[in-house]
N, C-alpha and C positions, 0 to 999 in steps of 0.2 A: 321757752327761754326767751325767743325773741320776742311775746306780748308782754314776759317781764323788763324788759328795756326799756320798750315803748313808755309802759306804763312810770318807772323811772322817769325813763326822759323826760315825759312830759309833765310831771309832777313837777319836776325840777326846773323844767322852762316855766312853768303859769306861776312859781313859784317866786320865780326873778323876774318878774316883769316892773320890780320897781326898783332893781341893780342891771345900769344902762351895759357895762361890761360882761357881765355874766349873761343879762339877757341873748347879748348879740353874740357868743360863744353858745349858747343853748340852742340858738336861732343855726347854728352851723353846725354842732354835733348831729340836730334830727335832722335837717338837709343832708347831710352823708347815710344818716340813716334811710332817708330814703330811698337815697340812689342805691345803698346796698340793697337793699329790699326790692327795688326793681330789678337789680342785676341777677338774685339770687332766683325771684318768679322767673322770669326772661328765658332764664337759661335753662332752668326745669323745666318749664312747660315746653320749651323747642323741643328736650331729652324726650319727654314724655311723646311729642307731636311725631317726632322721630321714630321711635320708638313702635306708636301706630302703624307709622306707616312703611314698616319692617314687617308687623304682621298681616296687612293689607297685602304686602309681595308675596307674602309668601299663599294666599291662597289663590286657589285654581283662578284664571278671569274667565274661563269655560263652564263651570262649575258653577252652580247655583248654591252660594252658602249664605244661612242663615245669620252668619256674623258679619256680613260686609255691609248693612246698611247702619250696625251698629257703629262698626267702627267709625264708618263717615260722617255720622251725627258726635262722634267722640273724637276726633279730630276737630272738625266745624268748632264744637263747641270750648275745646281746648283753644285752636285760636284767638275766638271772640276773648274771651277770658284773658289771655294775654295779650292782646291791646288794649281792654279794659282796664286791665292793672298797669301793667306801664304808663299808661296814659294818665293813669291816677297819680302814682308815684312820681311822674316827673312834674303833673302840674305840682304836688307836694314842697319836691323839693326845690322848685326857681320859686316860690310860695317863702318856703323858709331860707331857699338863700340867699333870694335879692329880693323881693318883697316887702321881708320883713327887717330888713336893716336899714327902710327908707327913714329917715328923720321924722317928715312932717306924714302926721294922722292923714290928711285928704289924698297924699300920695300913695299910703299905703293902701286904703278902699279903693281908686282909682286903678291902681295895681290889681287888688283881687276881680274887679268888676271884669277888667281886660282881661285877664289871665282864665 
C-alpha cells in the first residue's frame, strides 16, 4: 500500500512540474511522506532492536549458546540499517521541502550538491 502512494505521488509530482502551485503542494505532500516513512522505519526497527535484545537477556551469559553471535550480528545490522534509512529519508525530505521550492534552477543543484 505504501509503494502504491509513492508511486501516485510521484506520478503526480513529475506530472506538475509545469503547474508552479500544484508543483510546490506535490513538493510538500512527499516531503511529509517521507518524514512518515522515517518515523514509521525508526520506530520499527528500535521495536525490533529492542526486541533482540529481550532475547539476548534472556540467555544464560555463562552458557555457551549457539544463538548469541547471531543475535549480535542481527542487532549490528538492524542498527546500521536504521541510520541508513533515516538518514535517507530525511536528506529526502529537506530535499523536497526546502530544496525544491527554491525559485532559481542554480540554487536548487547548489542545494542538492550541499545536501
Amino acid at each position: 500500500m505504501i509503494m502504491g502512494a509513492v508511486y501516485l505521488l510521484y506520478s503526480a509530482y513529475f506530472l506538475s512540474m509545469d503547474f508552479a502551485s500544484i508543483y510546490k503542494i506535490m513538493s510538500v505532500t512527499i516531503a511529509i511522506l517521507y518524514l512518515g516513512l522515517a518515523y514509521s522505519f525508526t520506530v520499527n526497527n528500535w521495536r525490533n532492536s529492542k526486541k533482540i535484545a529481550g532475547h539476548m537477556q534472556m540467555l544464560e551469559p555463562n552458557q555457551d549458546n549457539i544463538m548469541r553471535p547471531s543475535f549480535i550480528l542481527k542487532r549490528q545490522m538492524i542498527k546500521w540499517i536504521m541510520i541508513g534509512g533515516l538518514g535517507f529519508c530525511l536528506t529526502k525530505f529537506f530535499d523536497f521541502a526546502l530544496i525544491n521550492l527554491f525559485q532559481d534552477s542554480f540554487a536548487k543543484e547548489r542545494g542538492r550538491i550541499v545536501l
